[in-house]
ZAVEX-710169 format. One line per 5 residues: number of its first residue (from 0); their letters; for each residue x, y, z of C-alpha. Coordinates in nm, 2 decimals. Each point is the difference from the previous one (the first is absolute). Layout:
! residues N
NUM) a) X,Y,Z  ...
//
This chain:
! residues 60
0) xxxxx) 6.09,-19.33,-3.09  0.25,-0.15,-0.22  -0.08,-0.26,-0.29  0.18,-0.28,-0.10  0.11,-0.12,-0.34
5) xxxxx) 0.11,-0.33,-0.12  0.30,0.02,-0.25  -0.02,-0.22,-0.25  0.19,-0.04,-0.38  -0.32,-0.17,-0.16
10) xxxxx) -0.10,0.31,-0.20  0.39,0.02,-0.13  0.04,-0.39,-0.08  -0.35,-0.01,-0.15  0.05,0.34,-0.20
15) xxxxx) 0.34,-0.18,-0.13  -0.19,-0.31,-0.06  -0.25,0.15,-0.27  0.28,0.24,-0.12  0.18,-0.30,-0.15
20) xxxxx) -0.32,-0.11,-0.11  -0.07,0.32,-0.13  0.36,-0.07,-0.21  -0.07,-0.32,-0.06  -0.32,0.04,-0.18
25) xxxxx) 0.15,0.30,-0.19  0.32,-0.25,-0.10  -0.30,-0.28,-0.15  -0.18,0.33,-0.14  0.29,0.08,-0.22
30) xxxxx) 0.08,-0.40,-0.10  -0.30,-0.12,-0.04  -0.02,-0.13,-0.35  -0.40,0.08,-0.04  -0.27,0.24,0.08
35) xxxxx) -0.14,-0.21,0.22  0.33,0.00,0.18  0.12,0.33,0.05  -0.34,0.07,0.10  -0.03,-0.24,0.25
40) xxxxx) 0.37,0.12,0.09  -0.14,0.36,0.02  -0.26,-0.08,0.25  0.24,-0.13,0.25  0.19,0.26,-0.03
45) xxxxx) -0.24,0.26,0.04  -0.22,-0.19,0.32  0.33,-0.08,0.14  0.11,0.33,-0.01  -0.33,0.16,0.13
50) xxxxx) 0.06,-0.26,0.28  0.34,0.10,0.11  -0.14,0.37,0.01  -0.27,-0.09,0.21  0.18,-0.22,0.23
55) xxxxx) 0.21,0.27,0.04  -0.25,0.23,0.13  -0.16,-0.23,0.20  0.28,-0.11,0.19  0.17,0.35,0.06
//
C-alpha cells in the first residue's frame, strides 16, 4: 500500500520568515537605546527563534 505525500516549501519559507525575525529582533536588541527596548527586542528574538525551530519540525 503506498502513501502519498504533498511536497510543499511552507516549513522552509516560514522557518526563513522567523529566522530574519529572529535577526531582526536581535539587530533592535543590540540598538535599542533603553531597557525597555532591548528587552522588548530580546523577546522577539527569542519567540521568533523558538518559532523558526518549531516550524521546522513541524513541517519536515
Amino acid at each position: 500500500m503506498a502513501t502519498q505525500r504533498s511536497e510543499s516549501d511552507m516549513g522552509i519559507g516560514l522557518t526563513v520568515l522567523f529566522g530574519l525575525l529572529a535577526l531582526g529582533g536581535a539587530a533592535a536588541m543590540a540598538m535599542a537605546p533603553t531597557q525597555i527596548g532591548k528587552a522588548w527586542g530580546f523577546g522577539v528574538a527569542m519567540l521568533a527563534a523558538a518559532l523558526a525551530v518549531v516550524v521546522a519540525q513541524v513541517y519536515a
